[in-house]
N, C-alpha and C positions, 0 to 999 in steps of 0.2 A: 876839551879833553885831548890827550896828547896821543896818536897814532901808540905809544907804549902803553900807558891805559884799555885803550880797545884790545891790543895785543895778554894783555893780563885777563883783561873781560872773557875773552873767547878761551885762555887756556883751565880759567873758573866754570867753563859752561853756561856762562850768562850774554851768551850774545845770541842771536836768532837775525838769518840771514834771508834777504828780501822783503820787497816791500809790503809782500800780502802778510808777513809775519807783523811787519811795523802798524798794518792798519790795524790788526786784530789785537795786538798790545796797546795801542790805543795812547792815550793819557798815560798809562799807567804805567809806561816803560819810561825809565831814568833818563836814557839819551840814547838820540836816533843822528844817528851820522849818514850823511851820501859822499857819493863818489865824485870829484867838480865834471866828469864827463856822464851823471845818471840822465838819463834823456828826460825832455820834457815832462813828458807825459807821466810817469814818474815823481817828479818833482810837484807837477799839479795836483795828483792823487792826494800827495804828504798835504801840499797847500789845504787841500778842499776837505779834510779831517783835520784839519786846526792841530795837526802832528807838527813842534818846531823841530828844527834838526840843524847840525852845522856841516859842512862842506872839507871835505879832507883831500886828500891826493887823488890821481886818476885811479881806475880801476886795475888797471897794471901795475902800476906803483903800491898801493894800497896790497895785492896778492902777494906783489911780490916781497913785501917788508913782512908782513903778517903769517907767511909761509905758507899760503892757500896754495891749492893747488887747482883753482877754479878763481873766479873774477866774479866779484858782488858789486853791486852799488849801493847799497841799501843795509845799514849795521844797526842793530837794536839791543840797547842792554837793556836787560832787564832787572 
């Protein structure tokens, strides 16, 4: 999915931001993206709930195309 995708997602209200969100959607969220700089630790949670997810821009980059006005690493449509 294409950084404009996610950007559509979030202006639908179908994204939910952080990882505690992505655990608790579980399976049942469409697609879970991270940031290529979300930290380990992080990354292992996703790993260890069998969450797959693909890897997009940094978390500055990612804000700042997206029009956040805060820094995620962690995107979940639902």
């Amino acid at each position: 999915m294409s950084i404009k995708e996610l950007s559509e997602a979030i202006e639908a209200g179908n994204v939910m931001f952080g990882v505690k969100q992505a655990l608790k959607g579980g399976k049942k969220l469409k697609n879970v993206f991270i940031a290529k700089d979300t930290r380990d630790e992080t990354v292992e949670k996703l790993d260890a709930a069998g969450i797959e997810f693909d890897v997009l821009k940094s978390k500055a980059e990612l804000a700042k195309e997206l029009n956040l006005d805060f820094s995620a690493e962690v995107f979940s449509i639902k």
